[in-house]
N, C-alpha and C positions, 0 to 999 in steps of 0.2 A: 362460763359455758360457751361453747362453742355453735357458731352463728348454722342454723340446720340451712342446707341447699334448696334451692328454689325448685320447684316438681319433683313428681314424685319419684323414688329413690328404686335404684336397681335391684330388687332383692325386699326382702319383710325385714329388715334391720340396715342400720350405719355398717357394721362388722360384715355384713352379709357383702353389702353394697364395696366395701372395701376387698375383699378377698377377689369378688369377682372382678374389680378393677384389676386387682393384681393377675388374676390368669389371663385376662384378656391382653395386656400389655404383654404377659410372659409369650404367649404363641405370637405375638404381633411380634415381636422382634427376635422370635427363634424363626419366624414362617417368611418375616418379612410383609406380610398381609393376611387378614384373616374377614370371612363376611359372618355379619352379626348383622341383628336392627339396626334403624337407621338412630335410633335414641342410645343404644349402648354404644355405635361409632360415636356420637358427637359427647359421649360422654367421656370415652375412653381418649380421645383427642389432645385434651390440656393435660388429662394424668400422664399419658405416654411421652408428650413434650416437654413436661417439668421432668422427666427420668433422663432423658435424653440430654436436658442442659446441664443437670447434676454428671452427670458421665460425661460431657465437654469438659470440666475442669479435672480431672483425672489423679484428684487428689484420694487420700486416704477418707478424710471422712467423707465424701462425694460417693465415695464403695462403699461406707456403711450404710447410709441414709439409702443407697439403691437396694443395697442387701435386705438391708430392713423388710422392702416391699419383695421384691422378686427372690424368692427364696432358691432358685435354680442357679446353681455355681457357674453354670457353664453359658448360662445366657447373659451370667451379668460380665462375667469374663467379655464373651462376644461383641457384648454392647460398646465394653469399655475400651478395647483394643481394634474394633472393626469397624461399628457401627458411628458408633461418636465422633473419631477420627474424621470420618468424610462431610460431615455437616460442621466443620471446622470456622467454615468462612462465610456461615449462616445465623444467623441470629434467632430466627424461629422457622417455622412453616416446616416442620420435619416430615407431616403424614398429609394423606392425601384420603377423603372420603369421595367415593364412586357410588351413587345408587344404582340397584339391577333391577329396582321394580318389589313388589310385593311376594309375599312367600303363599306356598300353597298350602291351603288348610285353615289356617287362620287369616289370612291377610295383612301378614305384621310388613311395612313396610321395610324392606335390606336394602344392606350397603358395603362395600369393600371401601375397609380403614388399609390402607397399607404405608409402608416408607417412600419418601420421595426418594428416588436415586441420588446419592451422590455424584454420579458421573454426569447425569444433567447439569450440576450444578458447574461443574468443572468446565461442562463446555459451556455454558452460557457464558462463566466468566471470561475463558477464550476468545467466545465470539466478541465480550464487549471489550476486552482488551483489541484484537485487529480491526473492530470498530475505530477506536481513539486511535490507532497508529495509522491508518486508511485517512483518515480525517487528519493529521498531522503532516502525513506526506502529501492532501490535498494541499491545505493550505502553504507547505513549501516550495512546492511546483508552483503555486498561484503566486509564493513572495519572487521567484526564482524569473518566473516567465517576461517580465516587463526587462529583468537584466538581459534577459535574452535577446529580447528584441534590439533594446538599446544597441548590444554588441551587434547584431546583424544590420542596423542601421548603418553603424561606423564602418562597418566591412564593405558594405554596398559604397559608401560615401568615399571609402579609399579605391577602392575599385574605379569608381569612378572618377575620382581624382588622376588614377595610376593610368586610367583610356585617354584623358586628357592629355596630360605629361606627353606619352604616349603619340599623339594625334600630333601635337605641336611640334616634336622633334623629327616625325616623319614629313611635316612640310617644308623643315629649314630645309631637310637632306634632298625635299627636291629642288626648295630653290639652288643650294648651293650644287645639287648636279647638276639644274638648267646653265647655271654660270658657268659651270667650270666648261658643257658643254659650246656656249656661246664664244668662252676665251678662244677654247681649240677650232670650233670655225673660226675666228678675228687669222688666228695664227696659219691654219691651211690657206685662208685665201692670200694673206698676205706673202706667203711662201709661193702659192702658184704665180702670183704678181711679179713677187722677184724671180722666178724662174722664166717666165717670159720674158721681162725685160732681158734676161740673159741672151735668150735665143734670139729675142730680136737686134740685139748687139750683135752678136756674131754673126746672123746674115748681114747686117750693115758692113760688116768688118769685114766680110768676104765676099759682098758685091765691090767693096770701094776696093781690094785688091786686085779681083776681076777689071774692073776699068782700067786700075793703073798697069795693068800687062798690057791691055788694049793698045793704051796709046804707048809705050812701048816700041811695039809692033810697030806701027806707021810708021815711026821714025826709019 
């Protein structure tokens, strides 16, 4: 015999309590959300979630066991080609209970049972997929950055090797212009030197001529 449920049951019978589980799940997943008490939501919760994983494996007897309960051809259709399909990459959590507060008349406290989106689910996963590739390319940049530096070290370091180099070859080039410029004075003056002596031979050369006409003369 079958173990009875804890609190009290949805309906005056098991049979009762079963059928309206079944209509409630049926509008829940033709409607996509439906508001009821806040006790028929949490009850309806795990039955509409154990339909949902039966409809994940997409087998034949997974379609009878759902058929069995949900007697509408076209919701279990839906469920099995629409609904199932987007909670693929989920394991549970498919509904979502919202309280609005209490009803008027009675005061039975409601609730909206509806479906989680799949498309949240798809961006969440997105978002945590360029999470981990954000966080990969941090830490590539961070393995990358020290090479960087290193290579701008070296570069500065030849740079500054290449000002040296640099520096030293433009002072041979002055000393060796100062030189060359020293040899070419040695050589102009000594040029002026023998040009003088020249000149001053040739007055000597042409006063001693000058004399020797002189006396000459006397004779």
């Amino acid at each position: 015999m079958p173990t009875p449920t804890k609190g009290p049951r949805m309906g005056g019978s098991p049979a009762h309590q079963r059928l309206m589980m079944a209509n409630l799940a049926t509008a829940l997943f033709e409607h996509g959300q439906i508001t009821t008490t806040e006790a028929k939501a949490r009850k309806l919760r795990p039955f509409a979630e154990r339909l949902v994983t039966k409809a994940k494996r997409g087998d034949l007897h997974a379609r009878r066991q759902v058929s069995a309960v949900i007697r509408d051809k076209a919701v279990v259709h839906e469920l099995f080609t629409e609904i199932a399909p987007g909670y693929a990459g989920r394991s549970g959590g498919y509904t979502r209970i919202t309280k609005i507060g209490p009803r008027k008349g009675d005061n039975a406290p409601m609730a909206v049972i509806e479906l989680v989106e799949p498309l949240a689910e798809q961006t969440v996963a997105e978002a945590t997929a360029a999470t981990k590739r954000a966080a990969k390319e941090k830490a590539a940049a961070a393995v990358a950055a020290p090479t960087a530096a290193t290579a701008t070290e070296v570069a500065d370091a030849a740079s500054d090797a290449d000002a040296d180099v640099a520096e030293t070859a433009t002072d041979d080039a002055l000393v060796d212009a100062e030189t060359v410029v020293a040899e070419s004075d040695a050589e102009a003056q000594d040029e002026i030197v023998a040009e003088a002596e020249e000149v001053v031979a040739e007055i000597e050369a042409e006063a001693a001529d000058a004399g020797v006409e002189e006396t000459s003369g006397d004779k």
